[in-house]
C-alpha positions as CSV (number, residue, x, y, z in Angstrom):
1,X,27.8,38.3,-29.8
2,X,27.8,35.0,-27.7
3,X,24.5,33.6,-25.9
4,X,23.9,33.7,-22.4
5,X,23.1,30.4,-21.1
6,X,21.2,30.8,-17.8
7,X,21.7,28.0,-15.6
8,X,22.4,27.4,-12.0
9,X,26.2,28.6,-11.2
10,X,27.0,25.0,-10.9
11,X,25.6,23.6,-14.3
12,X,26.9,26.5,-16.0
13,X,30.3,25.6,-15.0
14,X,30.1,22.6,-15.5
15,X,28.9,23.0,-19.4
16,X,31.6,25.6,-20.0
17,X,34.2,23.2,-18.3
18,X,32.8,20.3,-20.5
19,X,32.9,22.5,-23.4
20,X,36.7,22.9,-23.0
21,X,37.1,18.7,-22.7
22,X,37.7,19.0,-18.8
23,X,37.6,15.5,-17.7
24,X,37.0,16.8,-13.5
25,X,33.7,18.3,-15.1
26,X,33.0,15.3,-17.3
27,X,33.5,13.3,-13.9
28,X,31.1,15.9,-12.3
29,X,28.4,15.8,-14.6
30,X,28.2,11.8,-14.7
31,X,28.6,11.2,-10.8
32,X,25.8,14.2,-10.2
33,X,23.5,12.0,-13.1
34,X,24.5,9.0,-13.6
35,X,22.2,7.4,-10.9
36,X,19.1,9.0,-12.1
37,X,19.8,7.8,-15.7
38,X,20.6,4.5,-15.0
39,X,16.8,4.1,-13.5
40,X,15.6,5.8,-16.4
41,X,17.5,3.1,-18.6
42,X,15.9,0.3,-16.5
43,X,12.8,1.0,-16.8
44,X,13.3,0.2,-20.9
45,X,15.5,-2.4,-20.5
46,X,14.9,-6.1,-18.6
47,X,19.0,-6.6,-17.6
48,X,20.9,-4.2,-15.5
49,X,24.1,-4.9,-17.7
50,X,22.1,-3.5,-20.9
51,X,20.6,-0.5,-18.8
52,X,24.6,0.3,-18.0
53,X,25.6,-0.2,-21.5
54,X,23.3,2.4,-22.0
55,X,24.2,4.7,-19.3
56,X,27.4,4.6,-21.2
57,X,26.4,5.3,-24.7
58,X,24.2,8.0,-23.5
59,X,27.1,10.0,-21.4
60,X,29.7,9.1,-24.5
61,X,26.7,11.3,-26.7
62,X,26.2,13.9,-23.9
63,X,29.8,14.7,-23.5
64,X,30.4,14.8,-27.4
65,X,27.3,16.8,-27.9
66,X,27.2,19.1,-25.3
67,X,28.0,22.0,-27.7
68,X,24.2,21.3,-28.7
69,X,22.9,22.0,-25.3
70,X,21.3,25.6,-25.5
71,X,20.6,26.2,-21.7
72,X,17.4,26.3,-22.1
73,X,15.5,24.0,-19.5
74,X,17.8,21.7,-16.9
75,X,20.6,20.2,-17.9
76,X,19.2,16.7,-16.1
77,X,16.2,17.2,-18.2
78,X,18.7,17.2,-21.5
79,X,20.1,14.3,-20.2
80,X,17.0,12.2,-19.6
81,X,15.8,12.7,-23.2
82,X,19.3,11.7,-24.5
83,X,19.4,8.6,-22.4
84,X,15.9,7.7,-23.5
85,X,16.7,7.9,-27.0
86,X,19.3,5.6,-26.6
87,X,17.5,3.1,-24.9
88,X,15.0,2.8,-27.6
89,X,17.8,2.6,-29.9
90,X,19.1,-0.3,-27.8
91,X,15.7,-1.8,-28.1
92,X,15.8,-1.3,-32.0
93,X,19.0,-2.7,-32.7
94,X,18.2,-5.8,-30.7
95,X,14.6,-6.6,-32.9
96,X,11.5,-5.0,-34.0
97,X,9.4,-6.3,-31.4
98,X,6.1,-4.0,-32.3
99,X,3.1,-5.5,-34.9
100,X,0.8,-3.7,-35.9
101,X,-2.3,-4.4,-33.8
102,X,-6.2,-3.8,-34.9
103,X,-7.2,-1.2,-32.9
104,X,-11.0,-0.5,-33.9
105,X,-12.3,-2.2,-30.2
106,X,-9.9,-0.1,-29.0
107,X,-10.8,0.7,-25.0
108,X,-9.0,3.0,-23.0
109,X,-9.2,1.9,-19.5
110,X,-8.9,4.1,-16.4
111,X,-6.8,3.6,-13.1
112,X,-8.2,1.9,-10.7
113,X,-7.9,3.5,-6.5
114,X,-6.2,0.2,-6.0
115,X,-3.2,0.8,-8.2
116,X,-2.8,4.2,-7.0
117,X,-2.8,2.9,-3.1
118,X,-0.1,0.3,-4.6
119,X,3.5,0.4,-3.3
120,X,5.5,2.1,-6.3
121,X,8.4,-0.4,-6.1
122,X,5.9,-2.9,-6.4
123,X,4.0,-1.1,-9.5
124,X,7.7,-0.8,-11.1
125,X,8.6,-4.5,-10.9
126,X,4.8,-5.3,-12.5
127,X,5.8,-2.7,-15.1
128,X,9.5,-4.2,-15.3
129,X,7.7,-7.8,-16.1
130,X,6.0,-6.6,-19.4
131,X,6.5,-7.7,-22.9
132,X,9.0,-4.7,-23.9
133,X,6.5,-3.6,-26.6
134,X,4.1,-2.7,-23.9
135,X,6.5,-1.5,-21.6
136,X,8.0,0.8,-23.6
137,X,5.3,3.0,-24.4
138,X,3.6,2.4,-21.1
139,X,6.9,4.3,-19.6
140,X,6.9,6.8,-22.8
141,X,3.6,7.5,-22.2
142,X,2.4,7.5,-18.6
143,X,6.2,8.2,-17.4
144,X,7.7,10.1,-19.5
145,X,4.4,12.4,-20.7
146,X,5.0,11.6,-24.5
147,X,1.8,11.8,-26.8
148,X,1.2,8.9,-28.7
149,X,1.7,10.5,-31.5
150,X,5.5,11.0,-30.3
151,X,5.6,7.5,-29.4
152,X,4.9,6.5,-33.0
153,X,7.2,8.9,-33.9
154,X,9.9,7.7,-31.7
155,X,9.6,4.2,-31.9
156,X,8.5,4.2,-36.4
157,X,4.6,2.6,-35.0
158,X,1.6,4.2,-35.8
159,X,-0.4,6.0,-33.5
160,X,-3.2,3.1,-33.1
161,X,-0.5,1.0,-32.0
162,X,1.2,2.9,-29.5
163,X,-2.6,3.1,-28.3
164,X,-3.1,0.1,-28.7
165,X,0.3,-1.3,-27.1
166,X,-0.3,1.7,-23.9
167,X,-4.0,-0.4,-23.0
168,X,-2.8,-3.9,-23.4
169,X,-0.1,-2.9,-20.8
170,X,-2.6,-1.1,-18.6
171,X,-5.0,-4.7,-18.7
172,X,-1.9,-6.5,-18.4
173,X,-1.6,-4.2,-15.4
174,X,-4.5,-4.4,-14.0
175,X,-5.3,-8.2,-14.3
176,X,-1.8,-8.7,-11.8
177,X,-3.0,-5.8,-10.0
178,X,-6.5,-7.6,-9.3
179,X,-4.4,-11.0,-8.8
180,X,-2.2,-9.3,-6.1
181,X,-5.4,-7.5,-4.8
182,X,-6.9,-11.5,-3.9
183,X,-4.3,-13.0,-2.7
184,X,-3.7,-10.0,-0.4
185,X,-7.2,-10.6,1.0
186,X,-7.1,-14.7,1.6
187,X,-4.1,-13.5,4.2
């Protein structure tokens, strides 16, 4: 007995027509996500050529394992988790760039009104300018909606560190934050 995928008519064409190795689908399928995935990439990476590097590795491993795509939840969603992967396996391959941090003074700090009033662009080129380490699991965590022990999981760190890493980018943060904050007054 075969499984019903439900999906929107258009996504479950396209699967069925990627399934079969049709390269209009294929084309389809990247043009309708590629955009969204190439954000997604640079928010891990620092250079816009490795984000695309990326982009492609991650729609190389959608197309050749879209047979494991079970319907359930979108298809974009699918996508996302498969270009994250891959852009924490970029990171890998490049260096281990986590230590393991002491993490008994560990505070967690809360957002301040200021940074939710903050311009997102802006907010996203602060983020963009992180060590990677702390940018990475700052985007895992308040981003994507990954617990830390997921994180940990993800990225081989313990779950002290990714806690640890998550509220060194959040004071990292917040000091520019406060920095932009003054010389916004003295305008």
């Amino acid at each position: 007995m075969a499984k019903l995928i439900r999906l929107p008519n258009t996504d479950q064409r396209l699967v069925k027509q990627c399934l079969k190795g049709d390269a209009k689908a294929q084309r389809e399928v990247y043009e309708r996500y590629a955009a969204q995935m190439l954000s997604v990439c640079k928010r891990y990476l620092r250079s816009v050529e490795d984000a695309e590097e990326v982009l492609s590795n991650t729609f190389i491993k959608v197309f050749k394992k879209i047979d494991q795509y079970s319907g359930e939840g979108a298809l974009g969603a699918w996508i996302r988790r498969i270009a994250v992967n891959e852009a924490l396996n970029f990171m890998r391959y490049q260096k281990n760039l986590f230590v393991e941090m002491d993490t008994e003074n560990h505070v967690e700090h809360s957002h301040s009104s200021f940074l939710e009033e903050l311009n997102a662009e802006h907010l996203l080129l602060l983020i963009e300018e992180l060590p990677v380490g702390y940018r990475t699991v700052f985007n895992l965590y308040a981003i994507e909606g990954y617990t830390h022990k997921e994180i940990g999981e993800m990225l081989n760190i313990s779950d002290n560190t990714s806690k640890s890493q998550l509220s060194k980018a959040r004071k990292q943060l917040q000091n520019r934050l406060e920095g932009d904050k003054l010389l916004y007054k003295e305008q």
